[in-house]
N, CA, C and O atoms as CSV, one atom per row, in Angstrom:
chain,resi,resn,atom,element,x,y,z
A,1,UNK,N,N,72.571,-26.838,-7.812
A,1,UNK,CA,C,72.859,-25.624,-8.545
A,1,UNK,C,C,73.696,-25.967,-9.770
A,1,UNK,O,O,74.601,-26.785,-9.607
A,2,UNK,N,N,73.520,-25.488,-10.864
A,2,UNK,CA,C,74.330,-25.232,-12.251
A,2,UNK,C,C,75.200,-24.219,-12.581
A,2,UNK,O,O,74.687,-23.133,-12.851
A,3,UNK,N,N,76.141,-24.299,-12.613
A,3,UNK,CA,C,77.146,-22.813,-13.735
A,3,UNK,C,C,76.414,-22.673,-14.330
A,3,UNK,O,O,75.631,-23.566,-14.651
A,4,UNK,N,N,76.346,-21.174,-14.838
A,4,UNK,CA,C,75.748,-20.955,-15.974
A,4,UNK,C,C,76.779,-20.463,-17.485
A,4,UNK,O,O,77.654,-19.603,-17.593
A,5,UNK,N,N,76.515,-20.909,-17.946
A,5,UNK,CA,C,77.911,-20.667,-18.835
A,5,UNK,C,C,77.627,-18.691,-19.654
A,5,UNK,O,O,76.629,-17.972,-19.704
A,6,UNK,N,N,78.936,-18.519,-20.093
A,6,UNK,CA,C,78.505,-17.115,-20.870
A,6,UNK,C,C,77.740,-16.768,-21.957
A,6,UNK,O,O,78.109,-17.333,-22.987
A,7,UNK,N,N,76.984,-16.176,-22.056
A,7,UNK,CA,C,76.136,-16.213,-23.444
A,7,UNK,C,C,77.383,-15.736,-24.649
A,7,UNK,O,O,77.057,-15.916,-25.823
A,8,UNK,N,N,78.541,-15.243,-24.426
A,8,UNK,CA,C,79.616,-15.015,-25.668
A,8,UNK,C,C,79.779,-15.746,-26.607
A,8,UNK,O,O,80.250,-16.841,-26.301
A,9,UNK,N,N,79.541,-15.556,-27.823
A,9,UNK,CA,C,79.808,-16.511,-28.942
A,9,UNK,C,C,79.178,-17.575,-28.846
A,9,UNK,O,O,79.781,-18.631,-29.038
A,10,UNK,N,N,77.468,-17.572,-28.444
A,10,UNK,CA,C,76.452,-18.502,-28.222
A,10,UNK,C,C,76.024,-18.879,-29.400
A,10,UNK,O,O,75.369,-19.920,-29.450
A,11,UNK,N,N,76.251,-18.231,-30.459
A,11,UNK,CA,C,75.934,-18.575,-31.762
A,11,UNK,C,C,76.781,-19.484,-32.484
A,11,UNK,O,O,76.470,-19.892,-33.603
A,12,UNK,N,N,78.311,-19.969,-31.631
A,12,UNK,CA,C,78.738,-21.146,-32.451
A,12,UNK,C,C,79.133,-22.315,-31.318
A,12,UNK,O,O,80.069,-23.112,-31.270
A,13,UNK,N,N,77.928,-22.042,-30.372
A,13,UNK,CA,C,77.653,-22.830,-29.681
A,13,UNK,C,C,77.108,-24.161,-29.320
A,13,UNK,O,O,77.131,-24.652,-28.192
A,14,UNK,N,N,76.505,-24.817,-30.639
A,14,UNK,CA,C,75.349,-25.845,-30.857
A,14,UNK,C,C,75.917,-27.077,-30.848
A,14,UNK,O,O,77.078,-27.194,-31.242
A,15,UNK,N,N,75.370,-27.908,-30.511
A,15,UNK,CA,C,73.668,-27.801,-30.205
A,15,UNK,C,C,73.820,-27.213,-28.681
A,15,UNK,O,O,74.858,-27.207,-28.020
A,16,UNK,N,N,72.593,-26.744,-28.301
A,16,UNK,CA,C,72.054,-26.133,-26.893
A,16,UNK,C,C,71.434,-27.164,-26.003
A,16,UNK,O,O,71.084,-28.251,-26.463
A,17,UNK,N,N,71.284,-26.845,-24.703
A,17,UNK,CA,C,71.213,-27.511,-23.563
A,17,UNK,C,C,72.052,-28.588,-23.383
A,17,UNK,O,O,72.872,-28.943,-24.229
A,18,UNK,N,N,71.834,-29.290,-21.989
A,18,UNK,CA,C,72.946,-29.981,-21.494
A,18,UNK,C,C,72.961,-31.390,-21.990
A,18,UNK,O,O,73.839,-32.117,-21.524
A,19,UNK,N,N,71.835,-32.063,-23.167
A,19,UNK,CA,C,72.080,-33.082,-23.965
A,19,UNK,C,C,72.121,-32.751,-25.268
A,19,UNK,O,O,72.112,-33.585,-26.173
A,20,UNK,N,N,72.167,-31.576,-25.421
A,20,UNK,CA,C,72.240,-31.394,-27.030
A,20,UNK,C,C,71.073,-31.300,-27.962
A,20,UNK,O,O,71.150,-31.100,-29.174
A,21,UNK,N,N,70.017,-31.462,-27.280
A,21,UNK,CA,C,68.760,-31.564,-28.295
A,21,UNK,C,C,68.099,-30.578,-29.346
A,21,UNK,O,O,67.216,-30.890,-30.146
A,22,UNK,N,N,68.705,-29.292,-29.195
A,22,UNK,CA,C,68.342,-27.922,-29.915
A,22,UNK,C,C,69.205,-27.824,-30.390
A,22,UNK,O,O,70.308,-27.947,-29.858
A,23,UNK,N,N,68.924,-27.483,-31.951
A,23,UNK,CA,C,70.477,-27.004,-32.680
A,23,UNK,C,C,70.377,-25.633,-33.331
A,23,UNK,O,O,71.292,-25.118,-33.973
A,24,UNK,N,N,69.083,-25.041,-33.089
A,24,UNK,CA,C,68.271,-23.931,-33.196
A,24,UNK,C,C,68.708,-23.151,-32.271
A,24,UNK,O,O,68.880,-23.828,-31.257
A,25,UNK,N,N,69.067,-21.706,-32.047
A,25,UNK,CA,C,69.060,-20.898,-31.014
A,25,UNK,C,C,68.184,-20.319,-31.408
A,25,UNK,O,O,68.220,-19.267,-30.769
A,26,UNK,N,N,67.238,-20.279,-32.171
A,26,UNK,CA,C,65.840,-19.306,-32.192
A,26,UNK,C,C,64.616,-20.149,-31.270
A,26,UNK,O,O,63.760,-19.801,-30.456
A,27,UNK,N,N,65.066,-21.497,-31.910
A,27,UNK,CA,C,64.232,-22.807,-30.829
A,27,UNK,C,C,64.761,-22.702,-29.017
A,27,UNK,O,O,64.043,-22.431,-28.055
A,28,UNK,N,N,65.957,-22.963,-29.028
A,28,UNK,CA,C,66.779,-22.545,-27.832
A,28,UNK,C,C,66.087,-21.259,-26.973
A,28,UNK,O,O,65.887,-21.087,-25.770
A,29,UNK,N,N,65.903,-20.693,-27.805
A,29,UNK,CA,C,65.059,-18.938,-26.885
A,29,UNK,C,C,64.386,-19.412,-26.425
A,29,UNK,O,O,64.499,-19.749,-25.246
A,30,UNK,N,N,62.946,-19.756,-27.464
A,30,UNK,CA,C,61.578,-20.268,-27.011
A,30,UNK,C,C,61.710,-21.307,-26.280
A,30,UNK,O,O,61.369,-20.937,-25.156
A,31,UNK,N,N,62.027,-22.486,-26.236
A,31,UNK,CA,C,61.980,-23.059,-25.299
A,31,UNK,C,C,62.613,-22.808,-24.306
A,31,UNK,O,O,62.525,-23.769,-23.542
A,32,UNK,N,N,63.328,-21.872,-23.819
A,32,UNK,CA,C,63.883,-21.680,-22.534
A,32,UNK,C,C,62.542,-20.420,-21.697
A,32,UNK,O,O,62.174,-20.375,-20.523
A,33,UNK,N,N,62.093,-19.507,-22.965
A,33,UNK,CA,C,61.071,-18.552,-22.455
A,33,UNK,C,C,59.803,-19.527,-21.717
A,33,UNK,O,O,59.156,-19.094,-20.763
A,34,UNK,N,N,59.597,-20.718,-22.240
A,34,UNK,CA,C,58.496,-21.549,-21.707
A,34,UNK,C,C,59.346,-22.078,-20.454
A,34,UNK,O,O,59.240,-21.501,-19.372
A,35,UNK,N,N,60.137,-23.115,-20.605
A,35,UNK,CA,C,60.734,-23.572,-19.616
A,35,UNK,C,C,60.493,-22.619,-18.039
A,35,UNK,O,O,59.685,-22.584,-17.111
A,36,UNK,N,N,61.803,-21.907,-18.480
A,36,UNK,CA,C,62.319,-21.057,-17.402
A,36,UNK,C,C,61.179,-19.607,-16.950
A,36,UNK,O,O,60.981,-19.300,-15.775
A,37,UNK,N,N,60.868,-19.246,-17.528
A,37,UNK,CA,C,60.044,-17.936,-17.855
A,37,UNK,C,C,58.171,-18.387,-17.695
A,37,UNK,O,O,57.448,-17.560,-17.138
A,38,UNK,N,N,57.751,-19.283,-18.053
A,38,UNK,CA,C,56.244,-19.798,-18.158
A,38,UNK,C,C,55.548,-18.956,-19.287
A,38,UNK,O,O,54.323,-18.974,-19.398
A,39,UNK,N,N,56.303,-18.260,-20.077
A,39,UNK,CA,C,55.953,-17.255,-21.339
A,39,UNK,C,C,55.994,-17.923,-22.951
A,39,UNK,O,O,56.805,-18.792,-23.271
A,40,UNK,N,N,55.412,-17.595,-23.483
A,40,UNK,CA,C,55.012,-18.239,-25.306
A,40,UNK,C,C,55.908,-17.251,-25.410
A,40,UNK,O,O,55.803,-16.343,-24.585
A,41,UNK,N,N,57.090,-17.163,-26.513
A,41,UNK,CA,C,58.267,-16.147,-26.684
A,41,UNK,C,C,57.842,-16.511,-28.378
A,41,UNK,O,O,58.359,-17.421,-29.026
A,42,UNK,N,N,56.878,-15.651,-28.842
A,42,UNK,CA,C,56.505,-15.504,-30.627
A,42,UNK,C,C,57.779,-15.732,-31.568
A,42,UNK,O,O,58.973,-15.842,-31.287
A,43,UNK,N,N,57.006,-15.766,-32.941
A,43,UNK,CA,C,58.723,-16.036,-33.238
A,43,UNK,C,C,59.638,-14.474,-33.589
A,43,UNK,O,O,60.826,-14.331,-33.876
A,44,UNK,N,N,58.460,-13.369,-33.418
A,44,UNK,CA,C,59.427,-12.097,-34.056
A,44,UNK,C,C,59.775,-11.637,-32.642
A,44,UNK,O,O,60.671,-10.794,-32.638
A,45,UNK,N,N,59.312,-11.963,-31.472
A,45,UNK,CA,C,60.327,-11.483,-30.389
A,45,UNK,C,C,61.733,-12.790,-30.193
A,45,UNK,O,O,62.438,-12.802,-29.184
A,46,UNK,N,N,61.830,-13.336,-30.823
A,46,UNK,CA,C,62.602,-14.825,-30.861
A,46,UNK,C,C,63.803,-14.055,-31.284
A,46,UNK,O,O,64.828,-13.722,-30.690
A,47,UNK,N,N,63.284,-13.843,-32.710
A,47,UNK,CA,C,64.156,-13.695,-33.907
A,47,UNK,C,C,65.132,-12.231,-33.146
A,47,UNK,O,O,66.358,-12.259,-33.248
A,48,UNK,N,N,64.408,-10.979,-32.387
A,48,UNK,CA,C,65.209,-9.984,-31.923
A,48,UNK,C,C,65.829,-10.249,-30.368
A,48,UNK,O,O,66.206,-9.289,-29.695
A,49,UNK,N,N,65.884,-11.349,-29.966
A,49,UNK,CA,C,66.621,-11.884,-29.140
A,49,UNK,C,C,68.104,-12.044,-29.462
A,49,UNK,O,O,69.179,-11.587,-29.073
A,50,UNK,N,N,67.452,-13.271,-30.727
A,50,UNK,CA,C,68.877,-13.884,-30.821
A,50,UNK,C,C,69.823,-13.136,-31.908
A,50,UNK,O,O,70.978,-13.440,-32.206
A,51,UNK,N,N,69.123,-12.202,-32.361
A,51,UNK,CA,C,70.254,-11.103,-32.968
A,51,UNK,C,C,71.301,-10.209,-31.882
A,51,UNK,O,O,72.472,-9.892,-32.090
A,52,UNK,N,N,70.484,-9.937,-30.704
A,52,UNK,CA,C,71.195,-9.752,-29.629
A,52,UNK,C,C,72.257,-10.539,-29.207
A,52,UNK,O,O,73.365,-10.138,-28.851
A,53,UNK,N,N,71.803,-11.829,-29.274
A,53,UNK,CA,C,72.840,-13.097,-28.642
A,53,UNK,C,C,73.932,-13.153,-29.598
A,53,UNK,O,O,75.077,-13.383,-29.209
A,54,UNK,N,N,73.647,-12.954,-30.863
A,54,UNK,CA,C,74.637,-12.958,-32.231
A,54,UNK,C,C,75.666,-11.745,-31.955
A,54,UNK,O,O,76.873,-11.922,-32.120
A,55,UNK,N,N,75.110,-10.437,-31.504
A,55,UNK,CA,C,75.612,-9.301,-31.585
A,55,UNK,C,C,76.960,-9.564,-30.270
A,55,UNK,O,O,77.824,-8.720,-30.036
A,56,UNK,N,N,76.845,-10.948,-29.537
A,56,UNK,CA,C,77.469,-11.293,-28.223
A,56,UNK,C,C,78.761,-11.185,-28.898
A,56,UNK,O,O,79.528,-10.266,-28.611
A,57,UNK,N,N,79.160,-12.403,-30.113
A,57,UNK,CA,C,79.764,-13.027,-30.944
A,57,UNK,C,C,81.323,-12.287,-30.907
A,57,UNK,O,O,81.094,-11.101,-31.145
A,58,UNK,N,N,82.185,-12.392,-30.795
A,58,UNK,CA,C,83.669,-11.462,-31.081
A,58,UNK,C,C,84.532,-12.266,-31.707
A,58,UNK,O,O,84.161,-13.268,-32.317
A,59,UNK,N,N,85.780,-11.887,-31.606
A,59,UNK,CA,C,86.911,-12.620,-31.922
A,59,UNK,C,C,87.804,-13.101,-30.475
A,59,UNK,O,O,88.279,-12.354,-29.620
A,60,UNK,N,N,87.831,-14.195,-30.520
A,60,UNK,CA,C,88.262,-14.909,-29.157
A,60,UNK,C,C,89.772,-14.744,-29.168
A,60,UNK,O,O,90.477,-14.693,-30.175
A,61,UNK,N,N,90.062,-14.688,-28.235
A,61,UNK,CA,C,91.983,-14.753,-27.580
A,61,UNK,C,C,92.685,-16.070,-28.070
A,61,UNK,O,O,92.211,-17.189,-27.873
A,62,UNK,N,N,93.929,-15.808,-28.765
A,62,UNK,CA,C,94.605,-16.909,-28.835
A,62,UNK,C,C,95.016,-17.496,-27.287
A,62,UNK,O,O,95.318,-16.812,-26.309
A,63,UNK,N,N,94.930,-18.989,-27.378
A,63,UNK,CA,C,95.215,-19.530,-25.908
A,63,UNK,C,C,96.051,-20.432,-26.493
A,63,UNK,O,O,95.544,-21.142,-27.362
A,64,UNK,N,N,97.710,-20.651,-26.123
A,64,UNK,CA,C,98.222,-21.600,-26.002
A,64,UNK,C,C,98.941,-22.055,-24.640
A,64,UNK,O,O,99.441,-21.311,-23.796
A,65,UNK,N,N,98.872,-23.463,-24.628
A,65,UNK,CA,C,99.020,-24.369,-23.761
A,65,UNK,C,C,99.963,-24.572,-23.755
A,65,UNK,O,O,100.650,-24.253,-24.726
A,66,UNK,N,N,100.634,-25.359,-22.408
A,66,UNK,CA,C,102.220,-25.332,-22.101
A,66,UNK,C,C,102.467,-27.069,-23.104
A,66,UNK,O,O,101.494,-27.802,-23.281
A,67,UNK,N,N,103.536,-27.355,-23.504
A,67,UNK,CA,C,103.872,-28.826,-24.188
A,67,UNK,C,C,104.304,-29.406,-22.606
A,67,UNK,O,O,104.717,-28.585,-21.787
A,68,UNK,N,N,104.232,-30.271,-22.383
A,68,UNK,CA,C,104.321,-30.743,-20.998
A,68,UNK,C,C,105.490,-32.032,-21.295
A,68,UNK,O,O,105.707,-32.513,-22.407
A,69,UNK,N,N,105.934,-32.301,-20.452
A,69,UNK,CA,C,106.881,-33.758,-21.064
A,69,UNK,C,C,106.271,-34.463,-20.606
A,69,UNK,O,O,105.535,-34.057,-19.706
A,70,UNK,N,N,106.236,-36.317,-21.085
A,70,UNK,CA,C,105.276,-37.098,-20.907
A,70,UNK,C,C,105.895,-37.870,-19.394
A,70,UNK,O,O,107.035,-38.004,-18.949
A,71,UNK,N,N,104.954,-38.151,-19.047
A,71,UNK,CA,C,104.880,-38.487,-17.297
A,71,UNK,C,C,105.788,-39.906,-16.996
A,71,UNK,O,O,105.200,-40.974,-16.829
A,72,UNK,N,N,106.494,-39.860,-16.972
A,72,UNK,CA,C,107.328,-41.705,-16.489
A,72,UNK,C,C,107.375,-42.304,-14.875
A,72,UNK,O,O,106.745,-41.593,-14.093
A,73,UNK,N,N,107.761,-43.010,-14.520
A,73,UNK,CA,C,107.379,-43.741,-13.607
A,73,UNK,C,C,108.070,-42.890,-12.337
A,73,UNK,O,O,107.745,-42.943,-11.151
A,74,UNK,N,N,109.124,-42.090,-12.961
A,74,UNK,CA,C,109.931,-40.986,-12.041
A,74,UNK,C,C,109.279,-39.865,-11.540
A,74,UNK,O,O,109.690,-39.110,-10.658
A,75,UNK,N,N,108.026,-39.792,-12.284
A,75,UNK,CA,C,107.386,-38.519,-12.088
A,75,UNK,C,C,106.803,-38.208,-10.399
A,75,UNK,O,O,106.166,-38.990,-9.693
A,76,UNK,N,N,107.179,-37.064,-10.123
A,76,UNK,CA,C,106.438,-37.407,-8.777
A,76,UNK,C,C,105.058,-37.083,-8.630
A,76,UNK,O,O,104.437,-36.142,-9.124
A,77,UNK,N,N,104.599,-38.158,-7.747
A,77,UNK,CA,C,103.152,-37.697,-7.841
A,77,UNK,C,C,102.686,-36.392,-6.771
A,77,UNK,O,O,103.326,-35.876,-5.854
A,78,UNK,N,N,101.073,-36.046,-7.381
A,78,UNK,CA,C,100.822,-34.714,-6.663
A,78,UNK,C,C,100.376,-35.386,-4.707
A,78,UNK,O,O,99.874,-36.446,-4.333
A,79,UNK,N,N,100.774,-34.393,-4.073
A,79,UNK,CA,C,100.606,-34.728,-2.382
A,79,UNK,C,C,98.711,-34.806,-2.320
A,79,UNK,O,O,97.883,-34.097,-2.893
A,80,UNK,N,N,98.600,-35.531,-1.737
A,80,UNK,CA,C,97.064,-35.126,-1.007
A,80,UNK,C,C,97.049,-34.728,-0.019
A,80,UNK,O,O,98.034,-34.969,0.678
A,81,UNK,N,N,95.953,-33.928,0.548
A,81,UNK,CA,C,96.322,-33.191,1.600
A,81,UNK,C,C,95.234,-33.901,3.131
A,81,UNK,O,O,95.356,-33.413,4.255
């Protein structure tokens, strides 16, 4: 089984799939409609897909991360259980 990741802000997502080979999300559609689907996905049902997928797009949350102090030989390590 795979995660599937969120389609959110799939448009500054590229390249697509899990080696990178599509840098197209209009290509990305169609070949997933063949792939996954066994369907020819034209290019004007393509094109109103991925305006959908665009329409995903927002403004993302600032995320900041803790500054951590750097680890020395004192550090204790984590338990295994």
């Amino acid at each position: 089984m795979v995660k599937v990741p969120t389609l959110r802000n799939i448009e500054e997502t590229a390249p697509y799939f899990h080696n990178g080979q599509v840098w197209s999300l209009k290509e990305a559609i169609k070949m997933m409609g063949s792939i996954q689907l066994g369907i020819k996905i034209d290019d004007k049902d393509a094109i109103s897909i991925e305006t959908f997928l665009k329409s995903l797009t927002g403004k993302k949350p600032q995320v900041i991360y803790p500054v951590l102090p750097p680890s020395t030989k004192n550090t204790p390590k984590p338990e295994t259980l």
